[in-house]
Each structure stands twice: as structure tokens, then as C-alpha cells.
Biopython code that builds the backbone (N, CA, C, O; Angstrom):
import numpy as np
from Bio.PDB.StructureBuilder import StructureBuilder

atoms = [
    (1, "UNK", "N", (90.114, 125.777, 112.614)),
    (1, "UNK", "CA", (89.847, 124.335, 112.531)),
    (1, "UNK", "C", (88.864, 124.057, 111.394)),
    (1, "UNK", "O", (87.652, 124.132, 111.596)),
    (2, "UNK", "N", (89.506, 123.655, 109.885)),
    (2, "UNK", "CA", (88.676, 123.319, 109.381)),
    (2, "UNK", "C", (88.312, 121.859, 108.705)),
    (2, "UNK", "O", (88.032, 121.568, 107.542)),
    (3, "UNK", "N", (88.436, 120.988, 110.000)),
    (3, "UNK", "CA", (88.210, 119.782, 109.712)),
    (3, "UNK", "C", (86.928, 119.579, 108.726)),
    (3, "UNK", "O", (86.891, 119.262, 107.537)),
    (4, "UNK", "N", (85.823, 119.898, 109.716)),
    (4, "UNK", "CA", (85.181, 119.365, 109.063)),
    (4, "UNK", "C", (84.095, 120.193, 108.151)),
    (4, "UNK", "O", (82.895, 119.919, 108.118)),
    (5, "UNK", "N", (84.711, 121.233, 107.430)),
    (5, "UNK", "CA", (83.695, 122.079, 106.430)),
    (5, "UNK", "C", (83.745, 121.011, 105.348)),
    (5, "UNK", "O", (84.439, 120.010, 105.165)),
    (6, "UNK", "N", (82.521, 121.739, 104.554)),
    (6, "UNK", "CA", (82.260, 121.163, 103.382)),
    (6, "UNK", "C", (81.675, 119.251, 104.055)),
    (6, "UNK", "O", (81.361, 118.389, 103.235)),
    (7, "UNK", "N", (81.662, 119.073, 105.051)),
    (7, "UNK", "CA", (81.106, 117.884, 105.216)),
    (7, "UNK", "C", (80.009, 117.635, 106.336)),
    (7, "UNK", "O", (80.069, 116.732, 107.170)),
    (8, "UNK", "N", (79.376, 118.225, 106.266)),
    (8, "UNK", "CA", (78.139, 118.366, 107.423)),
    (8, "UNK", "C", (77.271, 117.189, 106.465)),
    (8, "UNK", "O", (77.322, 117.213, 105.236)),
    (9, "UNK", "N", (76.637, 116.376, 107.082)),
    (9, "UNK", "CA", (75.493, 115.374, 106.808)),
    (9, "UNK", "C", (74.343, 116.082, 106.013)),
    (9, "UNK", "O", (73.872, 117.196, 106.241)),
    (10, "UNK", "N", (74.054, 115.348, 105.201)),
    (10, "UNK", "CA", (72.519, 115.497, 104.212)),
    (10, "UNK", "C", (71.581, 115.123, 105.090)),
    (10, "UNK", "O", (71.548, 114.128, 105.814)),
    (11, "UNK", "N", (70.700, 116.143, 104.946)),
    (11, "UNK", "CA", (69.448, 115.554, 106.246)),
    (11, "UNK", "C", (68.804, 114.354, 105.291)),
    (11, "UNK", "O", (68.798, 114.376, 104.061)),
    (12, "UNK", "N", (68.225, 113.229, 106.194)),
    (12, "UNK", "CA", (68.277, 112.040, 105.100)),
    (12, "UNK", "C", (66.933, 111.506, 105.434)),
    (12, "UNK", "O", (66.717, 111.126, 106.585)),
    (13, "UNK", "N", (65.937, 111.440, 104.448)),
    (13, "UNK", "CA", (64.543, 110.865, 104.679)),
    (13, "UNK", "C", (64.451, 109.548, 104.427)),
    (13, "UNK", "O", (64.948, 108.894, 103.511)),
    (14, "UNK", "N", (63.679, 109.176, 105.444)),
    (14, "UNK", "CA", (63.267, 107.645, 105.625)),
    (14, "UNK", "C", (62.074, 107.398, 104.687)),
    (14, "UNK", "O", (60.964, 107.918, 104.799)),
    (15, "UNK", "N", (62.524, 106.409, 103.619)),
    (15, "UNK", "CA", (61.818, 106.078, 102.741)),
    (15, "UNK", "C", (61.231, 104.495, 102.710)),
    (15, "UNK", "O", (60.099, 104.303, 102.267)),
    (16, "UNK", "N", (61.925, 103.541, 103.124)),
    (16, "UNK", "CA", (61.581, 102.253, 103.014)),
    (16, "UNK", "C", (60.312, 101.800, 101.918)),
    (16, "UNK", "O", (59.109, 101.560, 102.028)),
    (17, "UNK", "N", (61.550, 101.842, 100.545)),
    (17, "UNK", "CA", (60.054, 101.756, 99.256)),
    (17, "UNK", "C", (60.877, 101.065, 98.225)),
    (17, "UNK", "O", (62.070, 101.329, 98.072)),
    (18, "UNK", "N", (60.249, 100.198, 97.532)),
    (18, "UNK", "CA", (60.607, 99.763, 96.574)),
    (18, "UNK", "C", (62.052, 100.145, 95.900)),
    (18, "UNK", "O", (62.359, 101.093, 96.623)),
    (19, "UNK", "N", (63.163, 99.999, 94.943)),
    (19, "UNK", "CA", (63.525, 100.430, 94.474)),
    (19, "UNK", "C", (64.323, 99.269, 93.063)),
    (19, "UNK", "O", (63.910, 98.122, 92.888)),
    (20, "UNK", "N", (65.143, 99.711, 92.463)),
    (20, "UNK", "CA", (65.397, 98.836, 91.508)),
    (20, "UNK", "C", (66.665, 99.675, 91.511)),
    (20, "UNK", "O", (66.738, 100.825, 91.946)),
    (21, "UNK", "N", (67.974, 98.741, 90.801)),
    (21, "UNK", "CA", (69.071, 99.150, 90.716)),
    (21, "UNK", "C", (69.582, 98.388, 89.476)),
    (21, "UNK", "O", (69.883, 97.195, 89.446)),
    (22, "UNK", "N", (69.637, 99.380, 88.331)),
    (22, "UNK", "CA", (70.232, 98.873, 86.827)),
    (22, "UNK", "C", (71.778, 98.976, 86.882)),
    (22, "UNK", "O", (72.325, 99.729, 87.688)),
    (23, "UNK", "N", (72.633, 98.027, 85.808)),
    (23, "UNK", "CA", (73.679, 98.266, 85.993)),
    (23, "UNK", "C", (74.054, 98.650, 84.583)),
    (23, "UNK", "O", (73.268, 98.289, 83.707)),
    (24, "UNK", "N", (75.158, 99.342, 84.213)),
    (24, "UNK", "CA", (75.527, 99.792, 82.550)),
    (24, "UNK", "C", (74.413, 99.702, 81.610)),
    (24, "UNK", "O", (74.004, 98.602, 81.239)),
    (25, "UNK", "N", (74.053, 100.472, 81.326)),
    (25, "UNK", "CA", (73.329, 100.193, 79.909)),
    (25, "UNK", "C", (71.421, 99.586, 80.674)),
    (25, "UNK", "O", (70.454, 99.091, 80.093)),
    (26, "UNK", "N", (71.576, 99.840, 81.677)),
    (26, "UNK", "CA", (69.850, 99.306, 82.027)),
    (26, "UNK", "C", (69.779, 97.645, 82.140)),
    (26, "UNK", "O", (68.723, 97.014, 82.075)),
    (27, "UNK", "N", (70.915, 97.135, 82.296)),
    (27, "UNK", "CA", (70.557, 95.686, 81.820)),
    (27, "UNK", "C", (70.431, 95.470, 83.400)),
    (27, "UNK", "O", (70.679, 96.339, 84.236)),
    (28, "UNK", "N", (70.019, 94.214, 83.661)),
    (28, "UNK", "CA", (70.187, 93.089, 85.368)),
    (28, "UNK", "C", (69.631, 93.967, 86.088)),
    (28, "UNK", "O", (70.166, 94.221, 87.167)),
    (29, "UNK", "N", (68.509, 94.620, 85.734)),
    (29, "UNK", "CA", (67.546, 95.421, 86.931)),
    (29, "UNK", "C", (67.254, 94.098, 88.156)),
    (29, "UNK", "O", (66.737, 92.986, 88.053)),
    (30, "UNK", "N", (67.943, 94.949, 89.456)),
    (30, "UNK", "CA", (67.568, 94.303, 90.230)),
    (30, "UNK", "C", (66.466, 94.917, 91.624)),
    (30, "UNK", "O", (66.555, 96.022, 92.161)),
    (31, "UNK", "N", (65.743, 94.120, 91.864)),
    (31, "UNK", "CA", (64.911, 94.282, 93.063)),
    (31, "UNK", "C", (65.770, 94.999, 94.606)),
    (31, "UNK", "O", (66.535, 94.296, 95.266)),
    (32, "UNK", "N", (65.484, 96.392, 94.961)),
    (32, "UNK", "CA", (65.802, 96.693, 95.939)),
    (32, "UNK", "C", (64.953, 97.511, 96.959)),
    (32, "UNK", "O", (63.899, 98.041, 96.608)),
    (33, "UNK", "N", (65.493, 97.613, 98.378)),
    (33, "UNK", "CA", (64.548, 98.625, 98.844)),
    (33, "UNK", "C", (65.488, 99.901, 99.733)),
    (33, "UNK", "O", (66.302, 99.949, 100.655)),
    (34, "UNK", "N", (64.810, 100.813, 98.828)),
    (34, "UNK", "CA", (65.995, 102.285, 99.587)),
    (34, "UNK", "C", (65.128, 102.677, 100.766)),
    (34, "UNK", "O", (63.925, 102.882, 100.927)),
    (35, "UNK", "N", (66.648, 102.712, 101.834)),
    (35, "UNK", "CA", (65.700, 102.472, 103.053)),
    (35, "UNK", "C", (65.970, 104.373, 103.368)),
    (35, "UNK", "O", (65.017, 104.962, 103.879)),
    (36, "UNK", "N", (66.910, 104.975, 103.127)),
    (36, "UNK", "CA", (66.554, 106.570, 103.229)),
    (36, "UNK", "C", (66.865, 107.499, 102.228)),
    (36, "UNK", "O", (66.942, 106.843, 101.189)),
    (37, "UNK", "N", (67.079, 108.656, 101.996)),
    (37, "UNK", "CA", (68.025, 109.073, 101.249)),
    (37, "UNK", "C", (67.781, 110.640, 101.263)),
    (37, "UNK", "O", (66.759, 111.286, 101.493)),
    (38, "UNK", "N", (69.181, 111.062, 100.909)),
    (38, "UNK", "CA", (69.220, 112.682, 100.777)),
    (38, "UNK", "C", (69.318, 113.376, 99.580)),
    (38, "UNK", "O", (68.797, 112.891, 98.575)),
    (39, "UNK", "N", (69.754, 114.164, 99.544)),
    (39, "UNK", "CA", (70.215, 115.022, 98.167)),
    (39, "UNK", "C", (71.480, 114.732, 97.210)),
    (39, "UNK", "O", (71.684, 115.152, 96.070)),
    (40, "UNK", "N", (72.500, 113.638, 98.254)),
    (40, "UNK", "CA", (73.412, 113.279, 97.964)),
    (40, "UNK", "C", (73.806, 112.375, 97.314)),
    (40, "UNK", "O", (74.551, 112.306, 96.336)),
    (41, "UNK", "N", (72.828, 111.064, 98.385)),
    (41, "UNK", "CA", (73.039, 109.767, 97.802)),
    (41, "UNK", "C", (71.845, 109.229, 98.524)),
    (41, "UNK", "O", (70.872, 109.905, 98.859)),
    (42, "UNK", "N", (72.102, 107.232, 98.852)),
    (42, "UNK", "CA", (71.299, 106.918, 99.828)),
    (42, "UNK", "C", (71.524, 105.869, 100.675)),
    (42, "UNK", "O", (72.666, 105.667, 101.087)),
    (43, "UNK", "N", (70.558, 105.133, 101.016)),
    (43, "UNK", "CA", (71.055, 103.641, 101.598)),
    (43, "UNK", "C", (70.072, 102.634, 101.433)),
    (43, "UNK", "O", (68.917, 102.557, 101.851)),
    (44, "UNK", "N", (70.913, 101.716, 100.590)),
    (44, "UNK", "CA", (69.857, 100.872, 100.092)),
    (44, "UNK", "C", (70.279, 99.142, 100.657)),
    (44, "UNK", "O", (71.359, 98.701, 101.051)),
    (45, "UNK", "N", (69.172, 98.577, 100.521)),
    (45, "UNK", "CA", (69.101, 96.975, 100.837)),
    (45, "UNK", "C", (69.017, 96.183, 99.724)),
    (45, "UNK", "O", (68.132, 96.344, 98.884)),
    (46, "UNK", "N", (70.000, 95.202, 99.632)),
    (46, "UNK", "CA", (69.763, 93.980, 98.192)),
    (46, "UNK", "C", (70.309, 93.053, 98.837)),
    (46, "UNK", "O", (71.206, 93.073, 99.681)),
    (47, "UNK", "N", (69.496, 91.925, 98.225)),
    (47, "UNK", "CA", (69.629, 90.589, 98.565)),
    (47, "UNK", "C", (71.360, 89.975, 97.766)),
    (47, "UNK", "O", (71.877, 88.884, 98.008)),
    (48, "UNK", "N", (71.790, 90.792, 97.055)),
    (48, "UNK", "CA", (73.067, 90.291, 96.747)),
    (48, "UNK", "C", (74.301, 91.685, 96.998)),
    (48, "UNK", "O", (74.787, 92.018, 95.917)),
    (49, "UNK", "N", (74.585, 92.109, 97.626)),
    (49, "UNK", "CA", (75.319, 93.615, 97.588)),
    (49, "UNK", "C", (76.594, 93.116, 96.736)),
    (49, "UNK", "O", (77.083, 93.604, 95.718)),
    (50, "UNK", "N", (77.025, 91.827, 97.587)),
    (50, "UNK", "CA", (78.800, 91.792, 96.554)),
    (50, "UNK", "C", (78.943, 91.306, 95.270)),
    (50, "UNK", "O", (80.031, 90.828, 94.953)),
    (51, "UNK", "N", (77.361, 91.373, 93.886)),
    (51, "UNK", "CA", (77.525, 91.515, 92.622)),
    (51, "UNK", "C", (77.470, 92.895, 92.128)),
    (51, "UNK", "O", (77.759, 93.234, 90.980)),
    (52, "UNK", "N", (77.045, 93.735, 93.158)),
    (52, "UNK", "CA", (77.142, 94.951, 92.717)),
    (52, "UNK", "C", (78.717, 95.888, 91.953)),
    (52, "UNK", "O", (79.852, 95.845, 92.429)),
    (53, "UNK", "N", (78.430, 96.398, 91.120)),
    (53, "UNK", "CA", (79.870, 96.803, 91.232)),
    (53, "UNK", "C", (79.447, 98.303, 91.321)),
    (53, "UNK", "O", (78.287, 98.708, 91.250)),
    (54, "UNK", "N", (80.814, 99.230, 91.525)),
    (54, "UNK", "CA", (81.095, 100.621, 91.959)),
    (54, "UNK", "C", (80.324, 101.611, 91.455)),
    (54, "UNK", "O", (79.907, 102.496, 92.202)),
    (55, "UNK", "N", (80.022, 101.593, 90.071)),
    (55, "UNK", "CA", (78.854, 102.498, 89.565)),
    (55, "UNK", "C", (77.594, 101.752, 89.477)),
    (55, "UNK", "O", (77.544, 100.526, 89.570)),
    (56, "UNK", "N", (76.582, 102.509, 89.297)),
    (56, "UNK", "CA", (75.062, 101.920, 88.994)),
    (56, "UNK", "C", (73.982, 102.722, 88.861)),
    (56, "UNK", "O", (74.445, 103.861, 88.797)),
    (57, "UNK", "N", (72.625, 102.779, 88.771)),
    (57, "UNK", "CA", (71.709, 103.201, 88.728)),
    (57, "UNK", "C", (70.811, 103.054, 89.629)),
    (57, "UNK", "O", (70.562, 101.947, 90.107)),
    (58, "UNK", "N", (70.188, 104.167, 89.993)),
    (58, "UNK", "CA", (69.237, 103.775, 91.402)),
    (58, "UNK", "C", (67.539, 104.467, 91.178)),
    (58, "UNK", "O", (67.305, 105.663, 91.357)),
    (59, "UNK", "N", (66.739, 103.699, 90.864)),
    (59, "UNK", "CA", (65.825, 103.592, 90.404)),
    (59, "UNK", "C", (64.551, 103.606, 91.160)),
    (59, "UNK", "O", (64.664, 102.916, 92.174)),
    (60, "UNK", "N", (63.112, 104.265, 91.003)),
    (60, "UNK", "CA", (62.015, 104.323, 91.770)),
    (60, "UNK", "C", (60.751, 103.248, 91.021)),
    (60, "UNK", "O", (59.626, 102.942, 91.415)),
    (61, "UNK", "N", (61.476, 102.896, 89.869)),
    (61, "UNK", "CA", (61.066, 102.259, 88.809)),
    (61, "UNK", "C", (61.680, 101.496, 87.829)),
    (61, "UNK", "O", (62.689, 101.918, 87.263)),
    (62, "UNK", "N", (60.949, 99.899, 87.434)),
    (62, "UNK", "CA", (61.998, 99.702, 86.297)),
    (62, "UNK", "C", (62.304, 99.826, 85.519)),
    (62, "UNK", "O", (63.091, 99.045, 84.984)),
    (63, "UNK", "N", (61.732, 101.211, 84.821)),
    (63, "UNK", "CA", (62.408, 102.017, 83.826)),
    (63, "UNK", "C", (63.479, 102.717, 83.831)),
    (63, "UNK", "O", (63.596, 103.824, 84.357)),
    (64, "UNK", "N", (64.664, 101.862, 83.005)),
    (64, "UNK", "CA", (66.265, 102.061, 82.929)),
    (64, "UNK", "C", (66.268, 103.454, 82.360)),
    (64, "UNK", "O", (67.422, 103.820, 82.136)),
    (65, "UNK", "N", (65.548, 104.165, 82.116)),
    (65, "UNK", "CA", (65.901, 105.839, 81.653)),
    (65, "UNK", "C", (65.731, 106.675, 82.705)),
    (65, "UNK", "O", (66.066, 107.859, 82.661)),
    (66, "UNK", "N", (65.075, 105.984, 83.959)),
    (66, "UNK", "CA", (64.511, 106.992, 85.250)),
    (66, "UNK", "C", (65.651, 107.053, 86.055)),
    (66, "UNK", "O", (66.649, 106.462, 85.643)),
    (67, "UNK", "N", (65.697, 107.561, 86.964)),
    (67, "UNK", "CA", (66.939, 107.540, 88.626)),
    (67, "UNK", "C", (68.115, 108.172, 87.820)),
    (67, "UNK", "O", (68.104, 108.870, 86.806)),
    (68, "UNK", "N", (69.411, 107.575, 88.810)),
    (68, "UNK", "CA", (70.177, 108.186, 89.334)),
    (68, "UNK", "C", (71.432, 107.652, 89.302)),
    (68, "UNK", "O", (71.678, 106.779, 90.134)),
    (69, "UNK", "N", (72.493, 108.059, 88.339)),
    (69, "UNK", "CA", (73.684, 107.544, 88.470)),
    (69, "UNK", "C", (74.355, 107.462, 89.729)),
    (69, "UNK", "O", (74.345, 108.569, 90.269)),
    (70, "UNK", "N", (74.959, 106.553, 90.442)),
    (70, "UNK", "CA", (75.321, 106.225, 91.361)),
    (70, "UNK", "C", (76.908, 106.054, 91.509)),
    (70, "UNK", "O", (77.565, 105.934, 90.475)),
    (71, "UNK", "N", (77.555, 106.038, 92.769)),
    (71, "UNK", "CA", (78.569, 105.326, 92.916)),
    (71, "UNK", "C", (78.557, 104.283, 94.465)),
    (71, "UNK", "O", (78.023, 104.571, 95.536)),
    (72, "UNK", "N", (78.909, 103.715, 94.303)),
    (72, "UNK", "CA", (78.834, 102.806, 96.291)),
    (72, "UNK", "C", (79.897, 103.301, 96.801)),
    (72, "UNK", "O", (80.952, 103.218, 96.172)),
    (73, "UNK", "N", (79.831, 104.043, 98.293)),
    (73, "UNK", "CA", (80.460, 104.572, 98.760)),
    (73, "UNK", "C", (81.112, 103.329, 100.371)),
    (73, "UNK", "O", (82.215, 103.184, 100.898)),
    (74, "UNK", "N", (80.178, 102.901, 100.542)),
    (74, "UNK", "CA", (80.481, 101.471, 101.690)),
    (74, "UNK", "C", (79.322, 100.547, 101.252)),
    (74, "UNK", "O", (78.309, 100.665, 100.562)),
    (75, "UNK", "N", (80.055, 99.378, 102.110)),
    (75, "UNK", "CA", (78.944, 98.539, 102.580)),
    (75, "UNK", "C", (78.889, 97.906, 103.370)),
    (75, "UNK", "O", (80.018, 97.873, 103.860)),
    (76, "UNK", "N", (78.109, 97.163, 104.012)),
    (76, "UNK", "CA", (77.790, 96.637, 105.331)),
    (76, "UNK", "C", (76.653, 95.252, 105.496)),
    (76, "UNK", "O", (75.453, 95.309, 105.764)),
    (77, "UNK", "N", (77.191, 94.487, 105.330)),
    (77, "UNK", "CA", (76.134, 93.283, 104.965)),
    (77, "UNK", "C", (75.732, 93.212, 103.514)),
    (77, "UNK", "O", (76.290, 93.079, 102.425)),
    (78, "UNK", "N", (74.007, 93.422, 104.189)),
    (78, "UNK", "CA", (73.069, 93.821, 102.607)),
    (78, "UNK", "C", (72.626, 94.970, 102.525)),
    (78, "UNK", "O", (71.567, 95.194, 101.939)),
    (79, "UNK", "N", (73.568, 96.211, 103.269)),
    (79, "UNK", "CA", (72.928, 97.473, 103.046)),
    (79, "UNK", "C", (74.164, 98.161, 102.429)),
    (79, "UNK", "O", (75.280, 97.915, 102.887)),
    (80, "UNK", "N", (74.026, 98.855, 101.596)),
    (80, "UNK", "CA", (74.864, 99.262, 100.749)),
    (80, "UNK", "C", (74.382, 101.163, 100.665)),
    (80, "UNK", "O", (73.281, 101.654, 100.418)),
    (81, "UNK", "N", (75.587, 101.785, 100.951)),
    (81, "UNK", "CA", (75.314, 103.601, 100.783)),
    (81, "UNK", "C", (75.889, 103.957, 99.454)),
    (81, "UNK", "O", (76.987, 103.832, 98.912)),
    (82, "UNK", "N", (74.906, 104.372, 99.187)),
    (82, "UNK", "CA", (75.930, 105.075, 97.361)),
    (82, "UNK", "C", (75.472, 106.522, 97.474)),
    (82, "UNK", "O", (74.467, 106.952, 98.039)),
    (83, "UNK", "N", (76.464, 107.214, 96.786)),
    (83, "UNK", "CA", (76.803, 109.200, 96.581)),
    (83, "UNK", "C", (76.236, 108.672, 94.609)),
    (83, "UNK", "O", (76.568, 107.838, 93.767)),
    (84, "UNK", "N", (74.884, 110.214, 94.800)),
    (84, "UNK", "CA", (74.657, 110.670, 93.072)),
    (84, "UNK", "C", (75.671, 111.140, 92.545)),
    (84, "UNK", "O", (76.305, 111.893, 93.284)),
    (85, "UNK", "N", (76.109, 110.971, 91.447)),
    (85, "UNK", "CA", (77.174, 111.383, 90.708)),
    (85, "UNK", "C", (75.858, 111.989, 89.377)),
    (85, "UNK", "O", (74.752, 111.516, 89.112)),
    (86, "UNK", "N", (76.658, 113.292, 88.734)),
    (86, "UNK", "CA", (76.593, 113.766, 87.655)),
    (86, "UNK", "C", (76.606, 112.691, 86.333)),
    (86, "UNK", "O", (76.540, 113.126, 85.183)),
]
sb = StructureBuilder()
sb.init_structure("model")
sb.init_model(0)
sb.init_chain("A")
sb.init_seg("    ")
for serial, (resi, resn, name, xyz) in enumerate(atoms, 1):
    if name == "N":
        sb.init_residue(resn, " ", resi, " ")
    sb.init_atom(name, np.array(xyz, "f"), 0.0, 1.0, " ", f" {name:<3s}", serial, name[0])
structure = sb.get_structure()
């Protein structure tokens, strides 16, 4: 049974901190707050989730050279989960 290898959960730390989320190129930094996150990806809160689009940047700062290429994997209201991509 190998349903479910290769997919065991990222142990995921509770962060509730600031965050910022750039889109292409660093531009429309927006105000967010990542409420946990793992090695993988995370889960974050924004006051607008459905301008977001599929890739992005996920940021500890609003410096567009810092964080973490992103992709959004779901969403759910105003909380939105995105996987780090390379």
C-alpha cells in the first residue's frame, strides 16, 4: 500500500508575523500575515486572496530580493496555502 509515501505532512510552525507578498518582478508588495509554515510552503492571511495570482513571493520583509518563490496551492476565504518552488 503505497498510497500515501512521499506525502507525510511538514511539521509546520506557528508563526503569526508580519509578512509581505511581491508579485513578478517585486512590484504590488502587499501586507500579509503568515500564520505557520514548514519547509515546504505555508499559510498565509491577506485582506484580498482573489488578486492574488498562482505564483508569487513570500516575504519576511519588504525587500523584493528576500523570501521565497511561491506557488498557491488552495484557498479558503482570506487564508491562502502556497508550496516553495525552486
Amino acid at each position: 500500500m503505497a498510497l500515501l509515501s512521499g506525502k507525510k505532512r511538514e511539521t509546520r510552525k506557528s508563526v503569526r508575523q508580519p509578512g509581505w507578498i511581491t508579485l513578478d518582478g517585486g512590484f504590488a508588495a502587499r501586507q500579509c500575515v503568515v500564520q505557520d509554515v514548514s519547509t515546504t510552503g505555508a499559510k498565509v492571511t491577506i485582506d484580498d486572496p482573489n488578486s492574488l495570482p498562482a505564483k508569487l513571493r513570500l516575504a519576511f520583509s519588504r525587500d523584493a530580493r528576500t523570501g521565497r518563490r511561491c506557488e498557491v496551492v488552495w484557498r479558503r476565504g482570506k487564508t491562502v496555502g502556497v508550496k516553495f518552488v525552486r
